[in-house]
C-alpha positions in Angstrom: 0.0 0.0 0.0 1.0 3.6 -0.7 0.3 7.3 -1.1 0.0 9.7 -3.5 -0.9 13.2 -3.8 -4.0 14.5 -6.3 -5.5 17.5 -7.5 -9.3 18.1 -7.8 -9.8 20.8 -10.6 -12.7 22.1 -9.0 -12.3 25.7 -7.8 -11.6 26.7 -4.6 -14.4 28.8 -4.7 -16.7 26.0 -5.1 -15.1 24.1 -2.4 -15.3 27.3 0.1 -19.2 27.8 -0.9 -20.3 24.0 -0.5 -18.3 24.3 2.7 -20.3 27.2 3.8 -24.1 25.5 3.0 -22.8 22.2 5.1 -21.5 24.2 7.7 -25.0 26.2 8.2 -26.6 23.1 8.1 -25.1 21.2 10.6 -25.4 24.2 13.1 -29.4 23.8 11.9 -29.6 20.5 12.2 -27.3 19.0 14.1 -27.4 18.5 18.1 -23.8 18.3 18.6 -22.2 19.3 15.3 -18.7 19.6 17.6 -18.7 16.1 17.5 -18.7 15.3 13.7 -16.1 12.3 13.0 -15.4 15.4 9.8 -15.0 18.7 9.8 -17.6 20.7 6.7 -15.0 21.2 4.8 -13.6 17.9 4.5 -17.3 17.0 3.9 -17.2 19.3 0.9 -14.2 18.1 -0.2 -15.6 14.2 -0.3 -18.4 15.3 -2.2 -16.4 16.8 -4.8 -14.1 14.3 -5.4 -17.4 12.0 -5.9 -18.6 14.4 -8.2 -16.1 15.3 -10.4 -14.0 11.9 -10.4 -16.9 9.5 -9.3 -14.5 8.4 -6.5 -15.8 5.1 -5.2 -16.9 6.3 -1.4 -14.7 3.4 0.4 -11.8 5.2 -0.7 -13.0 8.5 0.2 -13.1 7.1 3.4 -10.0 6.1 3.9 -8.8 9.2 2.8 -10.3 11.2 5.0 -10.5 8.8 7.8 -13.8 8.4 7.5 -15.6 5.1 8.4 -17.7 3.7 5.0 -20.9 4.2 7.3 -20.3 8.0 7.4 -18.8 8.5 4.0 -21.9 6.9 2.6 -24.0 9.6 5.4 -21.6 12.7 4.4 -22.3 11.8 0.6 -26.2 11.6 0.5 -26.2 14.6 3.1 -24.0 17.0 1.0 -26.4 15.6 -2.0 -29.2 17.3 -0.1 -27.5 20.4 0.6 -26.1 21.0 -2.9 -29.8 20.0 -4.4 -32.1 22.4 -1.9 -30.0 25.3 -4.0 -30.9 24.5 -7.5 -33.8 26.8 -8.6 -37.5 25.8 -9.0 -38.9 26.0 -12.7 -40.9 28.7 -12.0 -37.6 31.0 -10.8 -35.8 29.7 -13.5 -39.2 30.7 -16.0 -39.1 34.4 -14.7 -35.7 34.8 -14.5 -35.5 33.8 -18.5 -38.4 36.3 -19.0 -36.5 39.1 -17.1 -33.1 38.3 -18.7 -35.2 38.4 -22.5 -34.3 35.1 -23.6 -35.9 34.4 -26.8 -36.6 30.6 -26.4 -35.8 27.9 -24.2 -34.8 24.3 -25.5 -36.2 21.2 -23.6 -34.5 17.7 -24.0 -34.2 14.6 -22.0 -31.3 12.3 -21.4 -30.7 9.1 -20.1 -28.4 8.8 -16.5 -27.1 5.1 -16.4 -27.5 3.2 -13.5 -27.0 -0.3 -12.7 -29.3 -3.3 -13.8 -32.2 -2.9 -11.2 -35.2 -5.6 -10.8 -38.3 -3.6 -10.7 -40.9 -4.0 -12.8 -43.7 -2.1 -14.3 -47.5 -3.3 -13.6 -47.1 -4.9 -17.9 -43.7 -7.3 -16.4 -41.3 -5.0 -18.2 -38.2 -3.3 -16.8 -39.3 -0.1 -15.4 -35.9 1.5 -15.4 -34.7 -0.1 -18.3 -35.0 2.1 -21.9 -35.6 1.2 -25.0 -34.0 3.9 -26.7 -30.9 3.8 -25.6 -30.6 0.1 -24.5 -29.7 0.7 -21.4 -30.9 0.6 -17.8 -31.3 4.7 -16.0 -33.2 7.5 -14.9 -35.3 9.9 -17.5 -34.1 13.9 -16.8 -35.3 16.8 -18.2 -33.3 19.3 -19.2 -34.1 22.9 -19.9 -31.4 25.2 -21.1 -30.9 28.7 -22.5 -29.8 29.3 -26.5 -26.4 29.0 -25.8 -26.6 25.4 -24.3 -26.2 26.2 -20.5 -28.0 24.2 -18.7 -31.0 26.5 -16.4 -33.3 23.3 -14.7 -33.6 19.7 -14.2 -36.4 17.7 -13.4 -36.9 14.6 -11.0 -35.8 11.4 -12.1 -38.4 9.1 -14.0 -37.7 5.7 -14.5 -35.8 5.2 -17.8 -39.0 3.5 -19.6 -41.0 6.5 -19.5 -40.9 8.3 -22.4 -39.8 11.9 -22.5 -43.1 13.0 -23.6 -44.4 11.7 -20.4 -41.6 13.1 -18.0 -42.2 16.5 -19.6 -46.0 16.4 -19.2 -45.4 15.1 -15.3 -42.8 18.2 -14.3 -42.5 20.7 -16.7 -44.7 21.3 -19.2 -47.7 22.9 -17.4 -45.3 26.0 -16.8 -44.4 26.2 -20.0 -47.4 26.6 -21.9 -48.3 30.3 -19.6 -44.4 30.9 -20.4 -44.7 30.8 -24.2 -48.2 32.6 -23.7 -46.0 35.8 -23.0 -43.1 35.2 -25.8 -41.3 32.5 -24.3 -41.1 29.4 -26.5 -39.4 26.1 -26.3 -37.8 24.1 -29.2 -37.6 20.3 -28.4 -37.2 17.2 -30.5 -39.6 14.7 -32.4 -39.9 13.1 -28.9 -41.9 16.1 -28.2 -44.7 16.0 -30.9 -47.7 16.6 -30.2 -46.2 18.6 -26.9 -48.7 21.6 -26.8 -49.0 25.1 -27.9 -45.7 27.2 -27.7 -43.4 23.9 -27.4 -41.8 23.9 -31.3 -41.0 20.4 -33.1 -39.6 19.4 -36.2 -42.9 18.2 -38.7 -42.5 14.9 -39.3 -42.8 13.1 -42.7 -40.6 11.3 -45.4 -42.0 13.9 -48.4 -42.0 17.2 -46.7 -42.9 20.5 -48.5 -39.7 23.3 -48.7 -41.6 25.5 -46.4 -41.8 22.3 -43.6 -38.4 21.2 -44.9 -36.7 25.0 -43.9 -39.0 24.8 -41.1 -37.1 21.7 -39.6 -33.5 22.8 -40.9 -34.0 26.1 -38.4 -35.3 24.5 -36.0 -32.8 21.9 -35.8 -30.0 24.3 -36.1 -31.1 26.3 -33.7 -31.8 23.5 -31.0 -28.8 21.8 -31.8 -26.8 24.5 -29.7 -29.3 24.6 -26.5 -28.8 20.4 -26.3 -25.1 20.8 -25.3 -27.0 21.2 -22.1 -26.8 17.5 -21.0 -23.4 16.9 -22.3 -22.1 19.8 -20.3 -23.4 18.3 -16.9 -22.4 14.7 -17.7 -18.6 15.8 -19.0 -18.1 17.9 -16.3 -19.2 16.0 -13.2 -18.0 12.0 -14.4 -20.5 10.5 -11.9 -23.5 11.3 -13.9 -22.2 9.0 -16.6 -23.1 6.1 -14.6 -25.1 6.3 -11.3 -24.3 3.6 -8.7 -26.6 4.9 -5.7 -30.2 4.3 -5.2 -31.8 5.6 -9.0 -34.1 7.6 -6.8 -31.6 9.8 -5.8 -30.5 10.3 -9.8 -32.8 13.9 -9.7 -30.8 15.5 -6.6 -27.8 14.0 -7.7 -28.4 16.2 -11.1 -30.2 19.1 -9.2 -26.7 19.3 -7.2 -24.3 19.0 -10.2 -26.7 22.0 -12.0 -26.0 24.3 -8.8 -21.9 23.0 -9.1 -22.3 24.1 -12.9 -24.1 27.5 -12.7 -21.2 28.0 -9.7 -18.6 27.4 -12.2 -19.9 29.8 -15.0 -17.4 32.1 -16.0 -14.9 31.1 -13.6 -13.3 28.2 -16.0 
């Protein structure tokens, strides 16, 4: 066995203001925060290093002299704190409206997660989808035009269809949203969405109106999707989910508030 030293390329700032929001919390909730095996800093610290590396937690651990039992505790409680500080979709609607976005772009993505047992009430695998052949949690992601990521849904299992996920969390606040000149551009997923939520028109023999139609729309969605490959490049643990797949929405809610931290500052 030996050492080594490492570098987390997360700034410092982050570190100090994940740091802070544990800290206030434990003073909140805890009876004897004094007696924390860690102080909140090194709490911060294990959190990050799950984030950004997807360390496994036994060696976080170790590494910070942590028993498994609490670096499993720390991990799901910094979760928490880091998710409670991700903006609601209605914030997020009026602050787009204030800022005079011209459109918002909606898409969904699949979070890997292990091969889980549960079923849906047909017999198939309720977490399994069949679009991407994998097992994971449906998210919804809305963005701004330039692809930055603004609000994440809660997790569905990975056999709904987006359609579906958007109808359960988000699109009910989009519709009064595109009533006063906010619109959203999704995908053919989307079809049949509702008014204000823009898809391509589908069809194999489509007219050159319809056929511009699509090629703007396209182009102009294209850029907002980044969205979901900037959260899963940047923090490696959304690539493949090993915790409960319930926890998949804070997990994402908590690596949008680590991403909107890090705007501009890399």
């Amino acid at each position: 066995m030996f050492t080594y030293s490492a570098i987390c390329d997360v700034p410092i700032e982050t570190l100090d203001f994940l740091a802070t929001l544990l800290h206030r919390h434990r003073k909140t909730h805890d009876r004897r925060p004094a007696q924390r095996a860690g102080t909140a800093r090194t709490q911060a610290k294990l959190v990050l290093r799950w984030y950004r590396d997807s360390t496994r937690v036994v060696a976080l651990g170790h590494d910070h002299g942590l028993s498994q039992a609490t670096a499993y505790r720390y991990l799901h409680e910094g979760i928490d704190v880091l998710a409670a500080e991700a903006p609601q979709l209605h914030e997020t609607l009026a602050q787009a409206q204030t800022d005079e976005l011209p459109y918002l772009t909606l898409d969904g993505t699949l979070i890997p997660t292990d091969r889980l047992a549960e079923r849906t009430e047909a017999g198939n695998h309720a977490w399994y989808s069949g679009k991407h052949k994998s097992f994971g949690g449906n998210i919804q992601v809305i963005s701004d035009p330039t692809g930055f990521p603004l609000w994440a849904s809660p997790v569905e299992p990975g056999s709904t269809h987006d359609i579906t996920a958007a109808r359960e969390h988000c699109l009910g606040a989009l519709y009064p949203a595109a009533a006063t000149g906010l619109p959203t551009l999704a995908d053919k997923g989307y079809q049949g969405a509702g008014i204000g939520v823009h898809t391509p028109v589908k069809g194999s023999h489509l007219g050159v109106d319809n056929r511009a139609y699509n090629g703007l729309l396209t182009g102009m969605r294209s850029i907002g999707e980044r969205a979901n490959a900037l959260l899963t490049q940047r923090w490696t643990v959304l690539r493949h989910v090993t915790l409960s797949p319930s926890r998949i929405g804070a997990i994402i809610a908590g690596a949008l508030v680590l991403t909107t931290l890090e705007r501009g500052a890399r």
